[in-house]
C-alpha positions as semicolon CSV with decimal commas, in nm:
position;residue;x (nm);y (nm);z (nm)
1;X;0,000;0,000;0,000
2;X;0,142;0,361;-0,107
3;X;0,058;0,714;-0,020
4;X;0,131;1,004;-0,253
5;X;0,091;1,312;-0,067
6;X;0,272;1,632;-0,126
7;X;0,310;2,060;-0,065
8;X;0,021;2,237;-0,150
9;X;0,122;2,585;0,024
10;X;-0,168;2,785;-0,098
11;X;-0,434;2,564;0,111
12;X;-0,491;2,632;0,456
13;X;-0,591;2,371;0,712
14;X;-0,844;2,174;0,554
15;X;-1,195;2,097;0,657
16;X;-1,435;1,844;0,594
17;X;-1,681;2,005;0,359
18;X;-1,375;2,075;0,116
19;X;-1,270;1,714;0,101
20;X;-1,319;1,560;-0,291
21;X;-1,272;1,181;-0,293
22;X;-1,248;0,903;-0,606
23;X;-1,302;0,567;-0,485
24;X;-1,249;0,256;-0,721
25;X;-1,253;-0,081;-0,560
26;X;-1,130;-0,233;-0,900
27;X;-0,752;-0,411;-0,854
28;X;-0,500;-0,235;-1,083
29;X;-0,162;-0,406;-1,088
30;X;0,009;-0,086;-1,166
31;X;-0,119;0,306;-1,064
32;X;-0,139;0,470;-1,366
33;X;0,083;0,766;-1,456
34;X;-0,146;1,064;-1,388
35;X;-0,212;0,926;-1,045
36;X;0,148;0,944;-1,003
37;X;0,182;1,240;-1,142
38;X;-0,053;1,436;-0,922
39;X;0,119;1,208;-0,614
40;X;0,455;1,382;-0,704
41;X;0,325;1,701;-0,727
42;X;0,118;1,708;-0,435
43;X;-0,190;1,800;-0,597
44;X;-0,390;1,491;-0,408
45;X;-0,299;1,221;-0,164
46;X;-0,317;0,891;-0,371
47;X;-0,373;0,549;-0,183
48;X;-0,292;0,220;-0,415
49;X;-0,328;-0,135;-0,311
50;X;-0,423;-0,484;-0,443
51;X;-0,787;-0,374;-0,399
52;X;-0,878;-0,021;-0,490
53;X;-0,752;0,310;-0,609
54;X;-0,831;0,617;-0,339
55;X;-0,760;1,017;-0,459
56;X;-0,824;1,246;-0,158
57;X;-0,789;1,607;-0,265
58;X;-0,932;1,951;-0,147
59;X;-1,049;2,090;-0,533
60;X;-1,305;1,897;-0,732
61;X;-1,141;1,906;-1,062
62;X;-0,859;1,774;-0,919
63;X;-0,996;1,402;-0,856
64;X;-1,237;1,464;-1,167
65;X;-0,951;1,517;-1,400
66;X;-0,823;1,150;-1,275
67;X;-1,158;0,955;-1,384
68;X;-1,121;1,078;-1,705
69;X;-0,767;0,909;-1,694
70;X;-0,930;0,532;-1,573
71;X;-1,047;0,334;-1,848
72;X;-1,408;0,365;-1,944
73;X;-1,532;0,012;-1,785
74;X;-1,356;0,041;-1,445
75;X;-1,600;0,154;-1,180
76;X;-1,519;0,445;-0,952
77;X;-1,715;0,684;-0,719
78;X;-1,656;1,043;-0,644
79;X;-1,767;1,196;-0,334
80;X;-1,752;1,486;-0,084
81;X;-1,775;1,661;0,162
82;X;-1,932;1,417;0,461
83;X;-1,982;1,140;0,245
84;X;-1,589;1,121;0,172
85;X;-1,529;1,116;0,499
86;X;-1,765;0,882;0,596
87;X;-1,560;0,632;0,294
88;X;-1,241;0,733;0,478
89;X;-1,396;0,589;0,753
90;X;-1,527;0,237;0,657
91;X;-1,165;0,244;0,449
92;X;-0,947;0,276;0,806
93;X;-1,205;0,016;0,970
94;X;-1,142;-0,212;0,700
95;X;-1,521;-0,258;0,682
96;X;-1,452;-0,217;0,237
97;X;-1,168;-0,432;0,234
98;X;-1,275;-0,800;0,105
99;X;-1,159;-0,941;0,436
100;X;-1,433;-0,685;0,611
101;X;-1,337;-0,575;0,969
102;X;-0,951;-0,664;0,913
103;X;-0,707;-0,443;1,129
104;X;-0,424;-0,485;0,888
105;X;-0,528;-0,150;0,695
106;X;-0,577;0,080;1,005
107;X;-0,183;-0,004;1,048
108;X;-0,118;0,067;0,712
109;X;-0,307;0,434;0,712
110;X;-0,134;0,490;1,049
111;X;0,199;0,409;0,926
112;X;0,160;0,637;0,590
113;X;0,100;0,907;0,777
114;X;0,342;0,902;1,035
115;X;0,592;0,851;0,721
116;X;0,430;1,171;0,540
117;X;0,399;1,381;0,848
118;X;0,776;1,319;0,944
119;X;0,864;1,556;0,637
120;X;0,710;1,881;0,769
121;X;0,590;1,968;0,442
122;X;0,326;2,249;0,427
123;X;0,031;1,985;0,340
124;X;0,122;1,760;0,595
125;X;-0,009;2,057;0,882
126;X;-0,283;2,143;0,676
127;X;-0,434;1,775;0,712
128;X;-0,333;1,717;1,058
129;X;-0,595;1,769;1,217
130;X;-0,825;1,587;1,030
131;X;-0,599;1,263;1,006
132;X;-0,570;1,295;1,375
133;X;-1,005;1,301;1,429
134;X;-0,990;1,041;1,143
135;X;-0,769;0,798;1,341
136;X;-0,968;0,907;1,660
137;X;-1,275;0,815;1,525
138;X;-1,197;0,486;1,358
139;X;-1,028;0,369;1,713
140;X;-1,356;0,438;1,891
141;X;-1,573;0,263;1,614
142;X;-1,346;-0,044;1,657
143;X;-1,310;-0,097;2,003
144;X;-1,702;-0,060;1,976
145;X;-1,812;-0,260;1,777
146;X;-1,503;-0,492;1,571
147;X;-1,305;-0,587;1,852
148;X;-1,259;-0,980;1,784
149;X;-1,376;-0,956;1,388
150;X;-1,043;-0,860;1,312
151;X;-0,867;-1,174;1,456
152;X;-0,897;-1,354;1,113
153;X;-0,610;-1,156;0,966
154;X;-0,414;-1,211;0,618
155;X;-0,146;-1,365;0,809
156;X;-0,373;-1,578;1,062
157;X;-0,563;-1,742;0,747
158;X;-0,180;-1,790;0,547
159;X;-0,099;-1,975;0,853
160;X;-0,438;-2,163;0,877
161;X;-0,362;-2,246;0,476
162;X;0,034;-2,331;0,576
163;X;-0,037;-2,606;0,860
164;X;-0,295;-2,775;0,652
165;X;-0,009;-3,056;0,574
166;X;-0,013;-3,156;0,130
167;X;0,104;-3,515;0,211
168;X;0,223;-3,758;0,483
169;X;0,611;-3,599;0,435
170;X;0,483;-3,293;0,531
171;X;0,308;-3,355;0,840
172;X;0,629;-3,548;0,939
173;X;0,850;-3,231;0,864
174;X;0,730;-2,919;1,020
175;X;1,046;-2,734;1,092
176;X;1,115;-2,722;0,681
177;X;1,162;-2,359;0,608
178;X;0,919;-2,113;0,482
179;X;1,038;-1,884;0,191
180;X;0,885;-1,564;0,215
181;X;0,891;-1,294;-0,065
182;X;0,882;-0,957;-0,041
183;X;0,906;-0,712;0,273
184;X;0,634;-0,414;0,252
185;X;0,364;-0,380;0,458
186;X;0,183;-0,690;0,325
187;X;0,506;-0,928;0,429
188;X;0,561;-0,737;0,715
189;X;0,214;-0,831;0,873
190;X;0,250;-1,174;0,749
191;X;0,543;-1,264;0,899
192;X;0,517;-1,311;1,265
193;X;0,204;-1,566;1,197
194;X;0,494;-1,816;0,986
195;X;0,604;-1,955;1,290
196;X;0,727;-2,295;1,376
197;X;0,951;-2,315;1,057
198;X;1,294;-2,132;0,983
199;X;1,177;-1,844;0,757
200;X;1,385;-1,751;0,480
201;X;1,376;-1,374;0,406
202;X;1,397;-1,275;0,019
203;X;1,377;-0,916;-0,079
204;X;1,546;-0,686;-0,396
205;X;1,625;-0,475;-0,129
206;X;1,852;-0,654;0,157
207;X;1,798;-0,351;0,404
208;X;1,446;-0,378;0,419
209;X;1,467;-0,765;0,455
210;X;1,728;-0,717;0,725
211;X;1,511;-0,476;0,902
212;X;1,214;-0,727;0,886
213;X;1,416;-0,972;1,042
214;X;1,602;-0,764;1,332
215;X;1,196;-0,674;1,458
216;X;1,074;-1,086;1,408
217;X;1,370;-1,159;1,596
218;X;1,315;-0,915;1,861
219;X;0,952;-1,000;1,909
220;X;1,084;-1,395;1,949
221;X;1,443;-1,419;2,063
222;X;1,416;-1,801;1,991
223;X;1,326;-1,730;1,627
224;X;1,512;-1,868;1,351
225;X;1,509;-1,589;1,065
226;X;1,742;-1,628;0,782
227;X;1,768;-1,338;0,528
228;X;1,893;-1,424;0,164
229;X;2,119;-1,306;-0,073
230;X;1,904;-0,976;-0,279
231;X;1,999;-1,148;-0,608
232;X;1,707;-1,397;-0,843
233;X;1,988;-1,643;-0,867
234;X;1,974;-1,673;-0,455
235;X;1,566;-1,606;-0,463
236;X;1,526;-1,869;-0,728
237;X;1,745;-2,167;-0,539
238;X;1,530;-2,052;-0,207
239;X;1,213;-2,120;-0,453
240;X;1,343;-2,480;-0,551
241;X;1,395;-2,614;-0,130
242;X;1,173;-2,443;0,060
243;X;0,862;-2,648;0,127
244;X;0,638;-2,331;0,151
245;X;0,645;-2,004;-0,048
246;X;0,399;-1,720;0,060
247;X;0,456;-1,408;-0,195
248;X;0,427;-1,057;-0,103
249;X;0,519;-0,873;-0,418
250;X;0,280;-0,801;-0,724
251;X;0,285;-0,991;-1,036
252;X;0,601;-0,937;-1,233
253;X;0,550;-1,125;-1,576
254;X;0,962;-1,098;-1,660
255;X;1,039;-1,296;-1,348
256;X;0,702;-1,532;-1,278
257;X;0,826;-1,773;-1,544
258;X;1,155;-1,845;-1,374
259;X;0,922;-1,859;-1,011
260;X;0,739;-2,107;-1,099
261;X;0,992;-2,314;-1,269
262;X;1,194;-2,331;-0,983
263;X;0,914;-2,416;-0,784
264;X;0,816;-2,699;-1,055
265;X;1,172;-2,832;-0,963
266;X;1,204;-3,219;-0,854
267;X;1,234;-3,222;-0,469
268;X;1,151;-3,451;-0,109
269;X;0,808;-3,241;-0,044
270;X;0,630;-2,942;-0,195
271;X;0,421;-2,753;0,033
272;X;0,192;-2,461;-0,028
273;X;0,227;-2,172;-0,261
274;X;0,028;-1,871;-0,180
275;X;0,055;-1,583;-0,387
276;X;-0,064;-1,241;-0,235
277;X;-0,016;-1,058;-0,506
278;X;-0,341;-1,080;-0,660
279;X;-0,702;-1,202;-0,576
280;X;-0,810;-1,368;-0,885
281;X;-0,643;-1,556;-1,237
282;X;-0,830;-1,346;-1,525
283;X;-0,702;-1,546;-1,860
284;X;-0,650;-1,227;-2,017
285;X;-0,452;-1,100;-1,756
286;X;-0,070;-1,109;-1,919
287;X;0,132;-1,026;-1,637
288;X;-0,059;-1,330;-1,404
289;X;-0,031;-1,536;-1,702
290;X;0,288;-1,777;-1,534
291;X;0,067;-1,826;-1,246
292;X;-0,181;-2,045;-1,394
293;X;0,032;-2,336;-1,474
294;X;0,089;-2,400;-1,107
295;X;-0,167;-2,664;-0,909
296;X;-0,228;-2,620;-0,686
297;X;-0,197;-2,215;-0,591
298;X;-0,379;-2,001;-0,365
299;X;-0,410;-1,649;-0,382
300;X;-0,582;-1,380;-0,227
301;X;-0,912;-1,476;-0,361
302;X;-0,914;-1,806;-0,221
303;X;-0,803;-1,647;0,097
304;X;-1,154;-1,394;0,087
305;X;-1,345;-1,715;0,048
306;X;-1,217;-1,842;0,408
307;X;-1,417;-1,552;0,492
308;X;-1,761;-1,633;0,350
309;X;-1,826;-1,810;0,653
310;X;-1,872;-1,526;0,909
311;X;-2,136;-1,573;1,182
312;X;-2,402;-1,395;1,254
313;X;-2,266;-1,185;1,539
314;X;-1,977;-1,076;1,322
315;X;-2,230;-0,953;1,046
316;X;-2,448;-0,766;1,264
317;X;-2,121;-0,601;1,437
318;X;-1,976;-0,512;1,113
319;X;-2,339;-0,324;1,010
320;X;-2,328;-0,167;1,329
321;X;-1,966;-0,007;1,270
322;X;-2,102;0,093;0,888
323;X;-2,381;0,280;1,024
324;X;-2,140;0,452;1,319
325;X;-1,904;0,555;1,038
326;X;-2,193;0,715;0,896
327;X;-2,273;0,870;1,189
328;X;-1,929;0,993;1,303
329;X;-1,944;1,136;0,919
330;X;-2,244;1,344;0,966
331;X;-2,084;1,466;1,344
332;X;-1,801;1,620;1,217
333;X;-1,985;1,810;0,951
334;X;-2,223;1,980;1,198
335;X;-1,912;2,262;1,309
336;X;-1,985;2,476;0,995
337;X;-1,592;2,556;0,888
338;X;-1,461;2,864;0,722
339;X;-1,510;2,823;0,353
340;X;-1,171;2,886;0,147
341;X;-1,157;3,126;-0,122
342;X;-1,238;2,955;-0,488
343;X;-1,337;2,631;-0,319
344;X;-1,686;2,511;-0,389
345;X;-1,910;2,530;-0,203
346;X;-2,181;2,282;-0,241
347;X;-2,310;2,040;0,013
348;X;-2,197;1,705;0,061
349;X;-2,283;1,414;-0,138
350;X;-2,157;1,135;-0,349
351;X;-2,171;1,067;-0,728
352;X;-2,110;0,721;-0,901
353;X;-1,949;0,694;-1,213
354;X;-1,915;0,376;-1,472
C-alpha cells in the first residue's frame, strides 16, 4: 500500500466540507501515470493497493480530472464533503476491504502518515488535524463494535492455509523452512504468523529484509530468521527447497516464469504456494499469465473465500460499525468551517461513475 501526498502551500488547514474523494474498488496491478503524477506534485494524496484506487484532494477538478484518466469500464465513485469522509472511515475500519473488519489496513493508514507527516511539508499541517479526528474516530468505532472480527487476519488465514499438511512428508517435517517474498507492509504483517519453521527472508532490497528480520527476531528471541542473498539467482534456489512459499510482491510477468519453474523443480516435499499478489487468475490477464500453470496455488481470492463463513454476530457487528461511520461522518460536519476562497461550495454528497 502507497501514499502520494505532497506541498500544496496555498491551502490552509483543511476541513471536511472541502474534502473531494475518487473511490475505485477495481484491482490495478500498476497506478497509472497521472495518479502518479498528481502524487509527485502534491496535488492529491493517492492510496494504491491490491484492492482499490483512493484520490483524496481539497479541489473537485482535481480528482475529476483523474476519472477521465481510468479506463471507461472500471467503476469508480466520487464523493464529498461528509460522504468522503464517511468512505475514509469504513476504508481505516477495514469494513470495504474483502476481508471486512480486518485491522491490517488501520496499520497501514497509520503508518503512511506518520511517514508523510515526518517531512514537515506544508500539506502535511494542513491535514493534521483531520488525520488525527480520522484515526480518533476509527479507534472508537473499533473498540465498539469490531473488537474480535479482526482476529482472522491475512497472516492468521496464510498460517491456517500453511499447517494444513499436502502429504504424509509434510506432516512429518514441520520445521522445513518457509520462503517468504517480499518485505512491505503486506510481508511485514505476514510474517510473525509463519512460525514454527525457519523463515527464509527474500527481498530486492537486503535492508528492508534485514530490518524485517532484526523486529521478528526481537519480538521472538528463539526465532530462527534467515535473510537471503538480494539477487534472483539466490531467490530462485530458495524457490526450488523451501517447502512453503507465501509471496508478497505483485505480479512481475519478466520474473514469474523463472518462479514457478523453480518451484516446478524435482524435490523430497512441496508444500503450499500462496501468492498475495493478486485475488483472482483473469485469462487475459498477461502479467498473471505464469501463475496459472501451477496446481495447486492459492491467492488472495481463495483467501476472501475463508471468509464467506462469518457468523451472525460478526455480520451484525460489522453493520453496526457501517452505520457509526456514517454517523461519526455526519458529526463532524455539523461545526460549519470557514469556507476557502475559490473552493466550492456545495453540500456534501456522493456521485457514481461507470
Amino acid at each position: 500500500m502507497t501514499f502520494g501526498l505532497g506541498a500544496a502551500a496555498r491551502l490552509p488547514a483543511v476541513s471536511l466540507r472541502q474534502l473531494h474523494i475518487l473511490h475505485s474498488n477495481e484491482a490495478l496491478p500498476t497506478l497509472p501515470d497521472a495518479f502518479a503524477a498528481v502524487a509527485q506534485s502534491g496535488e492529491a494524496l493517492v492510496l494504491h493497493t491490491c484492492q482499490r484506487i483512493v484520490v483524496l484532494g481539497c479541489l473537485a477538478e482535481t480528482v475529476q480530472s483523474l476519472r477521465a484518466q481510468l479506463p471507461a469500464e472500471v467503476h469508480c465513485e466520487l464523493h464529498e464533503g461528509a460522504a468522503a469522509y464517511e468512505l475514509l472511515l469504513r476504508l481505516a475500519c477495514g469494513l470495504e476491504s474483502r476481508l471486512a473488519g480486518e485491522t491490517e489496513v488501520f496499520g497501514q493508514f497509520k503508518q503512511c502518515w506518520l511517514d508523510f507527516s515526518a517531512s514537515r511539508s506544508e500539506l502535511a499541517s494542513h491535514v493534521s488535524g483531520l488525520m488525527q479526528t480520522l484515526f480518533r474516530d476509527v479507534k472508537e468505532i473499533r473498540s465498539r463494535y469490531l473488537t474480535g472480527t479482526g482476529s482472522a487476519s491475512y497472516g492468521s488465514l496464510v498460517r491456517r492455509v500453511l499447517a494444513a499438511p499436502t502429504s504424509l512428508a509434510a506432516m512429518d517435517s514441520d520445521t522445513a523452512p518457509v520462503l517468504l517474498v517480499g518485505a512491505g507492509q503486506l510481508a511485514q504483517s505476514v510474517a510473525p504468523w509463519l512460525k514454527g519453521s525457519e523463515l527464509w527472508l527474500w527481498n530486492r532490497s537486503a535492508e528492508r529484509a534485514e530490518a524485517l528480520a532484526t523486529e521478528l527476531r526481537r519480538r521472538d528471541g528463539q526465532r530462527v530468521v534467515r535473510v537471503l542473498p538480494s539477487t534472483f539467482e539466490a531467490e530462485l534456489a530458495a524457490w526450488r527447497s523451501a517447502r512453503d512459499v507465501v509471496v508478497c510482491v505483485p505480479p512481475d510477468r519478466t520474473r514469474d516464469p523463472d518462479r514457478v519453474a523453480a518451484w516446478s523443480h524435482p524435490r523430497g516435499e512441496r508444500g503450499q504456494l500462496v501468492h498475495l499478489g493478486f485475488s483472482d487468475l483473469p485469462a487475459n490477464d498477461q502479467d498473471s499469465a505464469a501463475w496459472r500453470a501451477v496446481d495447486p496455488l492459492l491467492h488472495l481470492g481463495h483467501l476472501f473465500e475463508m471468509l464467506r463463513a462469518s457468523n451472525e454476530q460478526r455480520a451484525a457487528q460489522l453493520d453496526q460499525a457501517r452505520r457509526a461511520c456514517a454517523d461519526k461522518a455526519l458529526q463532524a460536519l455539523a461545526p460549519r468551517p470557514a469556507v476557502i476562497a475559490g473552493m466550492s461550495g456545495r453540500s456534501a454528497g456522493s456521485r457514481s461513475h461507470s
